[in-house]
C-alpha positions as CSV (number, residue, x, y, z in Angstrom):
1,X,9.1,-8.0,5.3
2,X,6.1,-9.2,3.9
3,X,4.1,-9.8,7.2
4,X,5.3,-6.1,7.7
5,X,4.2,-5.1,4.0
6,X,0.4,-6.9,4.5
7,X,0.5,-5.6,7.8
8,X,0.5,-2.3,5.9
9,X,-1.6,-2.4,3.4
10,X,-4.6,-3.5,6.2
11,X,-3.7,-0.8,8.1
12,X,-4.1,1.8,5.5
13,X,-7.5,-0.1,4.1
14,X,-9.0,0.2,7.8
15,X,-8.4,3.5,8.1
16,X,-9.6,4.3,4.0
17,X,-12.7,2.7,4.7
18,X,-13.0,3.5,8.2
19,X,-12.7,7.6,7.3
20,X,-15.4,7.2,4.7
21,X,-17.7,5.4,7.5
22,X,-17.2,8.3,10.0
23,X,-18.0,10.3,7.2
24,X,-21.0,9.1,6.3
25,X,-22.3,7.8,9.2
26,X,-21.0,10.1,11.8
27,X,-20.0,13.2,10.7
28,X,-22.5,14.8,8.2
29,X,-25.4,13.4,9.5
30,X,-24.4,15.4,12.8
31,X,-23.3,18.8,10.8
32,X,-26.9,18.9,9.4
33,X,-27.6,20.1,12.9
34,X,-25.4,23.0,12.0
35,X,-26.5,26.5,10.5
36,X,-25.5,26.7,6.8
37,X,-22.2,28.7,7.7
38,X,-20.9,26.9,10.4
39,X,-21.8,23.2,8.2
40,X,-20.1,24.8,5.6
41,X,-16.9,25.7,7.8
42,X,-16.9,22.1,9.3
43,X,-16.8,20.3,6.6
44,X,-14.0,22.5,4.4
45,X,-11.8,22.3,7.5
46,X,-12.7,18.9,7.6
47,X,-12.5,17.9,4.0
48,X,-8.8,19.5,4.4
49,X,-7.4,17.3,6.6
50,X,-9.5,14.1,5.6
51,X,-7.3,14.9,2.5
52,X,-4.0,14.0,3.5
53,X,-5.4,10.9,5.1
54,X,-6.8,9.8,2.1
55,X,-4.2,10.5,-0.1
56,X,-1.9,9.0,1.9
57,X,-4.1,5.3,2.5
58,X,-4.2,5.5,-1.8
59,X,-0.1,6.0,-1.5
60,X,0.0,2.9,0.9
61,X,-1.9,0.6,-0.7
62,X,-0.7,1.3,-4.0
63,X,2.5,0.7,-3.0
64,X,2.2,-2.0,-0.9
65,X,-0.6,-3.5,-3.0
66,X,2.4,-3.6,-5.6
67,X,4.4,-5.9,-3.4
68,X,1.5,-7.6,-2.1
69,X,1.4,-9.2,-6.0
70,X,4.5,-9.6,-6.8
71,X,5.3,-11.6,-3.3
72,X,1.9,-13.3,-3.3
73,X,0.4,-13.9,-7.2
74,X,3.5,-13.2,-9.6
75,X,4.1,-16.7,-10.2
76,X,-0.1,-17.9,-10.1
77,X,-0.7,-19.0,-13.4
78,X,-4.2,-17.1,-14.4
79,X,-7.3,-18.5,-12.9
80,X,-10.0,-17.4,-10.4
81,X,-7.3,-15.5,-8.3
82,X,-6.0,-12.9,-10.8
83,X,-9.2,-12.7,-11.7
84,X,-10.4,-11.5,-8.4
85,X,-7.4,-9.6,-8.0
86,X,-7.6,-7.8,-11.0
87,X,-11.7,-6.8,-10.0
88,X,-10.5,-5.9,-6.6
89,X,-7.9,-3.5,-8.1
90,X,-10.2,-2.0,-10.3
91,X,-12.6,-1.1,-7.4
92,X,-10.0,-0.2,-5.3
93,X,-9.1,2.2,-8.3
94,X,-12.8,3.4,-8.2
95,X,-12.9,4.1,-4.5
96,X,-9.8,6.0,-4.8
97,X,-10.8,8.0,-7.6
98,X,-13.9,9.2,-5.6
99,X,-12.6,9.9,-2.6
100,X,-10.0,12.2,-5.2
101,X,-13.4,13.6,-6.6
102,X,-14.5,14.6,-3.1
103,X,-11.1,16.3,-1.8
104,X,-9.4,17.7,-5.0
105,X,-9.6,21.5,-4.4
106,X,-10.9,22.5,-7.8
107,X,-14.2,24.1,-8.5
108,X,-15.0,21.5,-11.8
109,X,-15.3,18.9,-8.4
110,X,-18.1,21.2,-6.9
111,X,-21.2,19.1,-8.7
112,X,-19.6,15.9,-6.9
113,X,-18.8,17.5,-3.3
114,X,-22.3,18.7,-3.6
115,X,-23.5,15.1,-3.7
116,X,-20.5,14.0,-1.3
117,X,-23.4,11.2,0.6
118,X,-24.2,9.8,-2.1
119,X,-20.6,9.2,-3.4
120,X,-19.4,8.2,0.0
121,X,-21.9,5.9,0.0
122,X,-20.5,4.7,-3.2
123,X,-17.3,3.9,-2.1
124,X,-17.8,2.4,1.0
125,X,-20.3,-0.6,-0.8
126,X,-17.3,-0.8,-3.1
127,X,-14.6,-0.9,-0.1
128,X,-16.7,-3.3,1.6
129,X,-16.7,-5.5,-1.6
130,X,-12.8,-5.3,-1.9
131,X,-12.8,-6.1,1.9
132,X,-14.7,-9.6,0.7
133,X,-12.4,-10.3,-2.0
134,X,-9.3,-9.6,-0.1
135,X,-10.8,-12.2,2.8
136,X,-11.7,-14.3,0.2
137,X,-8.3,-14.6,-1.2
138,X,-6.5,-14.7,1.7
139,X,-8.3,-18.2,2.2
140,X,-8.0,-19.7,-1.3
């Protein structure tokens, strides 16, 4: 169960951080060859489905993050790996509340989906940086 848990939780963190890559590297550098209204339709339709994804990945990894320390680092007394685990979590929390920022359909979000490069590019140094920790922990 556990290699099927971490197996997971991987899963769901390559596709996370692999959305917000395509994103920012793919996908709106391309739609700024776009007109205004046809940018505009791109990214809503695809801001709506890049939605579920990531709502989903947060759902997986919470959940099997969950597992993940009480299999792996219940019983750890506390020392260098809770306390990378505990700044991994809290990034993982700030990644996950911007990509929330970026597809939550309410109009107080506007400000942020008008700046939606510069918060992707947020979140993907801080996924990259939970990707480190994780390897980093999987090694100690």
């Amino acid at each position: 169960m556990a290699t099927f848990v971490q197996w997971v939780h991987v899963t769901a963190a390559v596709f996370g951080i692999g959305g917000i890559a395509f994103l920012l590297a793919v996908l709106l550098p391309s739609a700024r060859a776009l007109g205004p209204v046809e940018r505009g339709q791109l990214l809503r339709a695809v801001s709506s489905r890049f939605r579920w994804l990531s709502w989903s990945v947060i759902v997986l990894l919470i959940l099997s993050g969950l597992y993940n320390v009480r299999q792996f680092y219940w019983e750890v007394a506390w020392g260098r790996s809770w306390t990378l685990l505990t700044v991994k979590i809290v990034l993982a929390f700030a990644v996950f509340a911007i990509s929330l920022a970026l597809t939550l359909p309410f109009q107080a979000l506007e400000r942020v989906r008008q700046r939606r490069e510069k918060w992707l590019s947020i979140a993907l140094v801080l996924g990259l940086i939970v990707i480190l920790i994780s390897a980093y922990l999987r090694r100690g």
